[in-house]
C-alpha angles and dihedrals in degrees: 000000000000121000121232113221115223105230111191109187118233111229117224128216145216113240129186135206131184132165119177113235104145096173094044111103100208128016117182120183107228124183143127086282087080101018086260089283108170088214108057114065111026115180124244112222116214128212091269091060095259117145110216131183125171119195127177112233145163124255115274135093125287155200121222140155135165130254111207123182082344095309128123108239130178124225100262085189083065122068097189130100157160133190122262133212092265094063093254121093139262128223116239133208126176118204115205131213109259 
């Protein structure tokens, strides 16, 4: 008799992020959602100096933090975090299942 595997879909979310830095020239969200690669989620700046990415991920918890003009800097809209190997601190964010 063959077994049917339950696949229950994971539904992905969009997620926003946004950091005001009007005089930084480049901000780029790095985390463990996209293995912090430098290239993958630039950050868009608007005419009010805000800074705004929106990436699509899976439910979990997760680690993030900005780099602006090539400096580590921490989400000061979240107040949650967690040290990190290099002795500074990571933001966290947990997405939950709707």
């Amino acid at each position: 008799m063959a077994k049917i595997k339950s696949k229950q879909k994971i539904k992905k979310r969009k997620v926003t992020f946004s950091m005001n830095s009007s005089d930084a020239e480049e901000v780029i969200l790095m985390g463990d959602f996209n293995n912090w690669n430098p290239k993958k989620h630039p950050m868009q700046k608007d005419r009010n100096g805000m800074w705004v990415k929106s990436v699509i991920i899976s439910p979990g918890k997760y680690e993030y933090k900005f780099l602006v003009d090539g400096q580590w800097k921490e989400d000061p809209q979240n107040g949650q975090t967690c040290p990190n190997c290099f002795g500074t601190y990571n933001n966290i964010f947990s997405l939950t299942e709707s």
